[in-house]
C-alpha positions as CSV (number, residue, x, y, z in Angstrom):
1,X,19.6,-28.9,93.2
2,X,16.1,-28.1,94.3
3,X,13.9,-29.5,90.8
4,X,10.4,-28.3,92.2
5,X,10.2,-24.6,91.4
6,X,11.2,-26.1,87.9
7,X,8.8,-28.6,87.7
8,X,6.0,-25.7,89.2
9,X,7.2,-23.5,86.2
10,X,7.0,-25.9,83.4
11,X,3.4,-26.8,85.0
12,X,2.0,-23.4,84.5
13,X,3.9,-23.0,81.4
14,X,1.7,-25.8,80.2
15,X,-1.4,-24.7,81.5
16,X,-1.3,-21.8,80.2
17,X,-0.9,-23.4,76.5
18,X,-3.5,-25.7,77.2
19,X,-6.2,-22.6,78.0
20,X,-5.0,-20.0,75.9
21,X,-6.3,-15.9,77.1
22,X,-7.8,-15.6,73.8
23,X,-10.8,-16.9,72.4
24,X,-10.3,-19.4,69.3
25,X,-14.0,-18.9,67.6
26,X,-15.2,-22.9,67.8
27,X,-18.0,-23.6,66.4
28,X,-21.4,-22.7,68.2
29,X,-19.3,-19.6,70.5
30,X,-22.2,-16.4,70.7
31,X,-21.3,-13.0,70.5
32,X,-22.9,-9.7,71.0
33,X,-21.4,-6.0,69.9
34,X,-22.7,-2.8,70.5
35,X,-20.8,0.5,69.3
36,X,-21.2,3.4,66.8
37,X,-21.2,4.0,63.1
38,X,-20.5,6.7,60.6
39,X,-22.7,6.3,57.6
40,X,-21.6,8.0,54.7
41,X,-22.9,8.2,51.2
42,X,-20.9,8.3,48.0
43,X,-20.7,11.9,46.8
44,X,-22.7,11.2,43.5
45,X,-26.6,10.1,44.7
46,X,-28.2,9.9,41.3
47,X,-30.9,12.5,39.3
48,X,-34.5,12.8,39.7
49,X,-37.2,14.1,37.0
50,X,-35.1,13.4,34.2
51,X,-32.1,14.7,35.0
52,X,-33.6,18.0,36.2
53,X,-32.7,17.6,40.0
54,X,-29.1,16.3,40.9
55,X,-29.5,14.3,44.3
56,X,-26.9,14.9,47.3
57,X,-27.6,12.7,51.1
58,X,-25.1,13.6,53.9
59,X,-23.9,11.8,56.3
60,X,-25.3,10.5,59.6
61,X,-23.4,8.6,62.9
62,X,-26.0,6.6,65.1
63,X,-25.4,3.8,68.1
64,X,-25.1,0.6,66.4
65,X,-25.2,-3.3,67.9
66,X,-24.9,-6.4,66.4
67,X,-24.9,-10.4,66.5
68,X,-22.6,-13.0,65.6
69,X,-22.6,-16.9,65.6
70,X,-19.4,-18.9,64.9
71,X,-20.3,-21.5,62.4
72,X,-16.9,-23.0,62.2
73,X,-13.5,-21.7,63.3
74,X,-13.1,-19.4,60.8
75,X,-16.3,-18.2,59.4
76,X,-18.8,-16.7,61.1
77,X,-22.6,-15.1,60.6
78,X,-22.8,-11.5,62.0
79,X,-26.4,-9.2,62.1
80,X,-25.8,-5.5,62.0
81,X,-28.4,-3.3,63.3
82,X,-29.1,0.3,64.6
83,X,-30.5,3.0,66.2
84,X,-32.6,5.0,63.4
85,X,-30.1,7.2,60.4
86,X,-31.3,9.9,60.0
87,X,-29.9,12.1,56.4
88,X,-30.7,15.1,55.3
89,X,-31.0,15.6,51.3
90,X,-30.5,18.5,49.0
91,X,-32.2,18.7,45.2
92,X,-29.0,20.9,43.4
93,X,-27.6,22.0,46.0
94,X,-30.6,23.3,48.0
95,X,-31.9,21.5,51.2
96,X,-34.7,19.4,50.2
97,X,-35.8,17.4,53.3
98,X,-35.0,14.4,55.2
99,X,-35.2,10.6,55.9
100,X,-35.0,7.8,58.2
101,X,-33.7,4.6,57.5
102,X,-32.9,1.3,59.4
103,X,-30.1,-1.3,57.8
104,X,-30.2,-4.5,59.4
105,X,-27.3,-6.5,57.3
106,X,-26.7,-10.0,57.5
107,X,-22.5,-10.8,56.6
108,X,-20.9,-14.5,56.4
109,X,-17.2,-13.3,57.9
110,X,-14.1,-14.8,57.3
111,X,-11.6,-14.8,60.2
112,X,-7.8,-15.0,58.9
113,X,-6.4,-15.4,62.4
114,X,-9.6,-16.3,64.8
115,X,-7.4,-17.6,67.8
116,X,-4.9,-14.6,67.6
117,X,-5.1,-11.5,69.5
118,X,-5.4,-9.8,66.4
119,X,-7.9,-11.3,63.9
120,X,-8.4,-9.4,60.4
121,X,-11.8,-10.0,58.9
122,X,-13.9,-9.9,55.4
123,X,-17.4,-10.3,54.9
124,X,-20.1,-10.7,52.3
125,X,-23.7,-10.4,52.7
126,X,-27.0,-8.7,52.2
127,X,-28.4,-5.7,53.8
128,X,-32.2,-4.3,53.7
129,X,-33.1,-0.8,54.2
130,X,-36.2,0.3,55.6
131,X,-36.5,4.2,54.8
132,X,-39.6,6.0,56.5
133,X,-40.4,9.3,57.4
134,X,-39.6,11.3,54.6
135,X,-40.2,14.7,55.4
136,X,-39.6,16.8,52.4
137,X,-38.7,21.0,52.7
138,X,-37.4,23.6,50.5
139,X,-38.3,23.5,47.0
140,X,-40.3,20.3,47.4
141,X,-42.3,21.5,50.3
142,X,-46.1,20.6,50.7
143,X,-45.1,17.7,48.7
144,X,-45.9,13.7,49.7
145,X,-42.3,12.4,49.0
146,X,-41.8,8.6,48.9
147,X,-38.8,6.6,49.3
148,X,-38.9,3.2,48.8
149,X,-37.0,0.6,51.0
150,X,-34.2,-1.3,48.8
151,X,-32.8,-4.8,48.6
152,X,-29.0,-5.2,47.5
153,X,-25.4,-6.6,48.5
154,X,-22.7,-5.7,51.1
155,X,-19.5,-6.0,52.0
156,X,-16.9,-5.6,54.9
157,X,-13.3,-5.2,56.1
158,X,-12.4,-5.6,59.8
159,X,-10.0,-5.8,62.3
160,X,-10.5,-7.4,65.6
161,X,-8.3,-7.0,69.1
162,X,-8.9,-9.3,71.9
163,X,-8.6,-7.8,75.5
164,X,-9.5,-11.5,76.5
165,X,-11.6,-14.6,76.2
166,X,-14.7,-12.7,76.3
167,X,-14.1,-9.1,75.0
168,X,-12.5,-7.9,72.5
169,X,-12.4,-4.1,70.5
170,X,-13.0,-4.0,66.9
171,X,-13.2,-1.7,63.4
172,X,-14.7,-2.2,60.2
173,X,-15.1,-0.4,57.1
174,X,-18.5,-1.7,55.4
175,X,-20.2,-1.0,51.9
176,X,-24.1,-1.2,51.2
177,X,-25.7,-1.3,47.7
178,X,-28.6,1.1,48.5
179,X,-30.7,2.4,45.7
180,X,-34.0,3.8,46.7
181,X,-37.1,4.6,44.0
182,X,-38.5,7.8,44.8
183,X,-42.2,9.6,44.5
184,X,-43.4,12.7,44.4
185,X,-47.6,13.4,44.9
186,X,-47.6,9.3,43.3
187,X,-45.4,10.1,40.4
188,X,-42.0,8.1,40.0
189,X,-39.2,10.6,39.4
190,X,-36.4,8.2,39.7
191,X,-34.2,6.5,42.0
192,X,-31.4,7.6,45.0
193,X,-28.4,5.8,45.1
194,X,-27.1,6.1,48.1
195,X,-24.4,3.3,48.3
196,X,-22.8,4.3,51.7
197,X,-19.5,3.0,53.3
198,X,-20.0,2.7,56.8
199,X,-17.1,3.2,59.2
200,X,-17.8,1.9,63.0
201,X,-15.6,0.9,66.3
202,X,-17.3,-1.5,68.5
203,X,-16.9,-3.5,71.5
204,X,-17.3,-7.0,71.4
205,X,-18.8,-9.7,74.2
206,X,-18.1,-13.3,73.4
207,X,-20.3,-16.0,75.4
């Protein structure tokens, strides 16, 4: 009996162990991510003016990209940014303007399965929101409105598919402590919590 086709088998069965098709996150790998995300705020914003004016943001979906940085084989740092929100606000259930805000978040991830082809994911982290161009309308009209830019924690679930070594397609579910202070003509009237849970799909490029 002819033992090379055997021997050529059991070679490229071996090679193939020895470089596997999916990327095992060692420590110092680079990735980049680009995709979109649904930012949606909690149904309950807050009050302003003492109780007077009951607070409701909608709901915005932007481009979104990101970095990450494998610091061991399992845990990894990852920087979410964005293309510009952009939410529209109503004061009791009348439109009352809108704003723009940018959340760059920075997450340590924890990968429960890094060199499978599916890898679920947690992380923790902190996220800071730049809001700008308020532009108030309706019954605050005329006004100079003032959001402030807020400080707070986040959090994420994910789940990651490898196509190969390099890419892979990938889902997350992510929570932001945002609470902004707001103005009105200089005067505090109180503070918008927005506290969004992001949804987003996103490719990934591993380098």
């Amino acid at each position: 009996m002819n033992k090379k086709p055997l021997a050529l088998a059991a070679a490229a069965l071996l090679s193939l162990a020895a470089s596997p098709a999916f990327a095992d996150g060692a420590p110092g790998t680079w990735e980049v991510y680009f995709g979109a995300h649904n930012v949606n705020p909690k149904s309950d914003n807050g009050s302003l003016a003492n109780g007077a004016l009951d607070v409701e943001v909608g709901s915005n979906t932007r481009p979104t990209f990101g970095f990450g940085y494998w610091i061991s084989e399992s845990l990894k740092l990852d920087l979410l940014a964005a293309l510009p929100f952009n939410h529209d606000f109503s004061l009791n259930g009348a439109r009352a303007g809108e704003f723009k805000h940018l959340p760059p978040t920075l997450l340590l991830q924890y990968h429960f399965n890094p060199d499978g082809e599916i890898c679920p994911f947690v992380g923790v982290g902190l996220n800071y929101t730049a809001v700008y161009d308020e532009e108030p309308a309706g019954p605050i009209a005329g006004t100079d409105l003032a959001l402030d830019n807020s400080f707070g924690l986040a959090a994420q679930l994910g789940v990651e598919f490898k196509i190969d070594a390099n890419w892979s397609i990938a889902g997350d579910v992510r929570w932001f402590d945002i609470d902004s202070d707001a103005s009105v003509d200089g005067a505090d009237v109180g503070t918008v919590n927005v506290d969004p849970i992001g949804v987003g799909l996103f490719a990934i490029y591993r380098f």
